[in-house]
C-alpha positions in Angstrom: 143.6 193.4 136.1 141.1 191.0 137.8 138.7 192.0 134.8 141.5 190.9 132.4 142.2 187.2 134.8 138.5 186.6 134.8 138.6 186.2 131.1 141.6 184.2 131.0 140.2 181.8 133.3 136.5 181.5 131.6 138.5 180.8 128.2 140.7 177.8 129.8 137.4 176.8 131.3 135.7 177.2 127.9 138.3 175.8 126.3 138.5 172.8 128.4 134.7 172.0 127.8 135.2 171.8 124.7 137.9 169.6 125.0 136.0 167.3 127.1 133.6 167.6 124.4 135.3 166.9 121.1 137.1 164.2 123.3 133.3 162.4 124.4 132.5 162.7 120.5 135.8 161.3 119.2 135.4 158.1 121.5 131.7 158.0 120.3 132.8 158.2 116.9 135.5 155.3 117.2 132.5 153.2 119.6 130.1 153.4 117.0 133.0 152.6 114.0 133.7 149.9 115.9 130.6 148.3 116.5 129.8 148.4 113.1 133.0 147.3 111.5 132.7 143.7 109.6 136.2 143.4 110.3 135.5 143.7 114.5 134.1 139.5 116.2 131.6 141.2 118.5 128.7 139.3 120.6 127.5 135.7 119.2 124.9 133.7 118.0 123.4 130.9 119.4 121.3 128.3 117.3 118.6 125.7 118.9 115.6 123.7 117.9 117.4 122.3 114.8 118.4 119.0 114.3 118.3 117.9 111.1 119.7 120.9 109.4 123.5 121.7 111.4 123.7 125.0 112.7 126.4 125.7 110.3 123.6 125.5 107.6 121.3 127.4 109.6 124.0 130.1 110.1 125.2 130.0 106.5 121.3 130.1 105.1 120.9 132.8 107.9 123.8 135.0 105.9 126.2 134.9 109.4 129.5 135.9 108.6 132.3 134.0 109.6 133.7 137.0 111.6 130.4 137.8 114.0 128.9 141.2 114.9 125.8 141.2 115.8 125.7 144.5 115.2 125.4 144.5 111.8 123.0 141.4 111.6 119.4 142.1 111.4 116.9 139.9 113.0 113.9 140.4 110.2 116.9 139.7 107.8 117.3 136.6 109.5 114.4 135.2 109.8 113.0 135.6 106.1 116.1 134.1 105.0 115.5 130.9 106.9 111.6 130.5 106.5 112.4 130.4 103.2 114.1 127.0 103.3 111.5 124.4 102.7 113.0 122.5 105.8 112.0 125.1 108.4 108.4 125.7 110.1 108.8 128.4 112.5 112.0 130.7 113.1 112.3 133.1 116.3 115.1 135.6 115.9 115.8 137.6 119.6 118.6 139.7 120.9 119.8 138.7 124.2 122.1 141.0 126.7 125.0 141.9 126.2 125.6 140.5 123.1 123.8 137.6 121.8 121.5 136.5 118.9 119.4 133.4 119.5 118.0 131.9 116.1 115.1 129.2 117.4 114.1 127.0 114.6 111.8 124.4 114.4 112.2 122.6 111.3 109.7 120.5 108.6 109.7 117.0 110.3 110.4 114.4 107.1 108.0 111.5 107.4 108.5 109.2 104.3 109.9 108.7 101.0 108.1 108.0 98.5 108.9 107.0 95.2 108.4 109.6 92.0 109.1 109.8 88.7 112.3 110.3 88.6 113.6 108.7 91.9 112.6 109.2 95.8 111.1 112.2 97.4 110.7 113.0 100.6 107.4 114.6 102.4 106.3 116.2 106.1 103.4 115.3 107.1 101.3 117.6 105.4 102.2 116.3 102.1 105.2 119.0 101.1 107.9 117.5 99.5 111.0 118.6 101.5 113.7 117.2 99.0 114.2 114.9 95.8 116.7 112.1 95.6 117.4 109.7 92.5 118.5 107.0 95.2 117.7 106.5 98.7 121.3 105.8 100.3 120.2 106.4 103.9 116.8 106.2 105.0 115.8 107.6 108.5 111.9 107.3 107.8 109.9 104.7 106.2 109.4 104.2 102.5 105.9 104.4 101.3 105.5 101.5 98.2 102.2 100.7 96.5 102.4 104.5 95.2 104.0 106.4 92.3 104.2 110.0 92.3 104.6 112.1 88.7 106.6 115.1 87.9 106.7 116.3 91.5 109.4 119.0 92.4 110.4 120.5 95.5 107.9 122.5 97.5 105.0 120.6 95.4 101.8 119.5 97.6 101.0 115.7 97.1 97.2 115.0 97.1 96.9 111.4 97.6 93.8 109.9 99.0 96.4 106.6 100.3 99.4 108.6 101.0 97.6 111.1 103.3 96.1 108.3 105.0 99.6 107.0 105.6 100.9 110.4 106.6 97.8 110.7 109.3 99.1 107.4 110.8 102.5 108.6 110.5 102.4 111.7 112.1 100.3 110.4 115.3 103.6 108.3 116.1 106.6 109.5 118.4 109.9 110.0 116.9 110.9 106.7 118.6 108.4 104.7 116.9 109.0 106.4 113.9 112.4 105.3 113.6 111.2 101.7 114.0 109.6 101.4 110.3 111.0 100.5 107.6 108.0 100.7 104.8 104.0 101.5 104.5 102.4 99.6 102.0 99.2 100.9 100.5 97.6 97.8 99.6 94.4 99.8 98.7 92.8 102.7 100.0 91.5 100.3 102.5 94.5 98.3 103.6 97.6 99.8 105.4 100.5 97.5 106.4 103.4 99.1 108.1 106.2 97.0 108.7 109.2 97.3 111.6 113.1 96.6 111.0 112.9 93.9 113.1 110.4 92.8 110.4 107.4 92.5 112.3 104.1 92.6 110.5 101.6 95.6 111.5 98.2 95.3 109.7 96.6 98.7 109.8 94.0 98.3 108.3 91.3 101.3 106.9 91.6 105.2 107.3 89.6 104.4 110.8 90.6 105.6 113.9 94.0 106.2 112.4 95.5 108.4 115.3 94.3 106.0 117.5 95.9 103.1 115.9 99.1 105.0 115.9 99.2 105.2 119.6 98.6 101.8 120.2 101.3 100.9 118.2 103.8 103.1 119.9 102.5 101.1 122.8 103.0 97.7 121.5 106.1 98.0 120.5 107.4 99.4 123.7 105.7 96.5 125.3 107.0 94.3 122.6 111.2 95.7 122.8 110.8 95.4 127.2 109.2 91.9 127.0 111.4 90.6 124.3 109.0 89.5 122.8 109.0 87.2 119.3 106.4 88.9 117.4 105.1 87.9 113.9 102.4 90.4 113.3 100.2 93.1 115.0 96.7 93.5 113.8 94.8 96.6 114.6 91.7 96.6 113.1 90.4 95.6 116.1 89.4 97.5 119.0 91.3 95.2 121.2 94.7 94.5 119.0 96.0 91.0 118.2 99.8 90.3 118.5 100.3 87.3 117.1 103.2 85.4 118.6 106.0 84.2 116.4 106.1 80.0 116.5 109.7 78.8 117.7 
C-alpha cells in the first residue's frame, strides 16, 4: 500500500512539473509572438542630429513602420538605408534599455546653389550636388554667379577651380554667417566678392588665406550687426581688413 501511494504521489509530482513546464513554454511562446508581431507598438525610436531632413523623412527613408517594434527593426538595416541618401554624412544606429532605438544623423551641410544647365543645383562643401531645382523659390545659402555648370545630376562631383575656391571660403564660415550671404561672385579665379542681405560689399579677393578670411568676416559682421554700424564694403585682401563706412 505505501509502495502503491508513493507512485501516486511521484506521478502528481511528475505531472505537475510538467505542467509548470508546458505552462513556462506556452507563455514563452506567446512572449516571443508578441514581440515579434508587426501588429504589437512596442519600444520607440528617437531621431537627433537632423535638421534639414524632418525626422519623419528620416524615419520613412529608415523603413519605420507606422506601428513601432523595435523588435523587428534591424539596426544595420537602418543605417544602409539612410547613408544612402545623398543628404546624410554619418548615421549611428544604437539600442537603448528597455526599449528604444536612437538613429544619430549628421547630415550633408548645403553650401550654395549654383546655376546648371537646366536650372539650380545645390552642393556641400566638397563639391557633391545634394539636389537639382529648375527654380530657386527659397534660398537658405548663397547663390554662386559668374559660373555655369553642364549636365550635372545628383550625386555628380563639381571640379571647379573658382567654385572650390568659393566652397573653401564657404565652409570656414559659421552657420550664422552663412545665413548672412546672399551671393558669391566669381569675378575671376582671382577675385571673390561675397555679398550680405543687408547688401554689404565683401571683396575677397584671391584663393589666399581663404580660411582665414572667412573668420575675419564672421567677425566683422558680428562687430558690424552689435555696433550698428552703416557699412558699404569690407575689403580683405589685406592683412589688416578695411570696412569702409557707408556716407550718410
Amino acid at each position: 500500500m505505501q509502495t502503491a501511494e508513493r507512485l501516486r504521489v511521484a506521478r502528481r509530482r511528475r505531472a505537475s512539473i510538467l505542467a509548470l513546464w508546458l505552462g513556462a513554454l506556452a507563455l514563452l511562446m506567446l512572449v516571443f509572438l508578441f514581440i515579434n508581431s508587426p501588429y504589437f507598438v512596442v519600444g520607440s525610436v528617437l531621431v537627433d542630429g537632423n535638421k534639414y531632413i524632418t525626422s519623419e523623412e528620416v524615419m520613412r527613408i529608415a523603413g519605420v513602420p507606422e506601428k513601432i517594434n523595435i523588435f523587428r527593426l534591424k539596426p544595420t538595416e537602418i543605417k544602409e538605408r539612410l547613408t544612402s541618401d545623398l543628404r546624410v554624412d554619418e548615421v549611428v544606429v544604437e539600442r537603448k534599455f528597455p526599449a528604444t532605438i536612437a538613429i544619430h544623423v549628421k547630415e550633408r551641410q548645403p553650401l550654395a546653389f549654383v546655376a546648371s544647365q537646366y536650372g539650380f543645383v545645390e552642393i556641400d562643401r566638397e563639391g557633391m550636388v545634394m539636389a537639382a531645382l529648375k527654380n530657386l523659390k527659397q534660398v537658405k545659402v548663397p547663390v554662386v554667379t559668374g559660373v555655369r555648370l553642364g549636365n550635372v545630376y545628383v550625386g555628380d562631383q563639381v571640379n571647379n577651380p573658382g567654385l572650390t575656391n568659393v566652397l573653401t571660403y564657404l565652409s570656414g564660415l559659421d552657420e550664422e554667417t552663412l545665413n548672412q550671404l546672399s551671393e558669391v561672385n566669381i569675378k575671376s579665379p582671382d577675385e571673390l566678392v561675397s555679398y550680405t542681405t543687408n547688401s554689404i560689399v565683401i571683396r575677397i579677393g584671391d584663393n589666399q588665406r581663404l580660411k582665414e578670411k572667412a573668420k575675419l568676416t564672421g567677425e566683422i559682421l558680428q562687430e558690424i550687426s552689435t555696433k550698428k554700424m552703416a557699412v558699404d564694403y569690407i575689403d580683405l585682401n589685406y592683412t589688416s581688413p578695411i570696412i569702409k563706412i557707408r556716407e550718410k
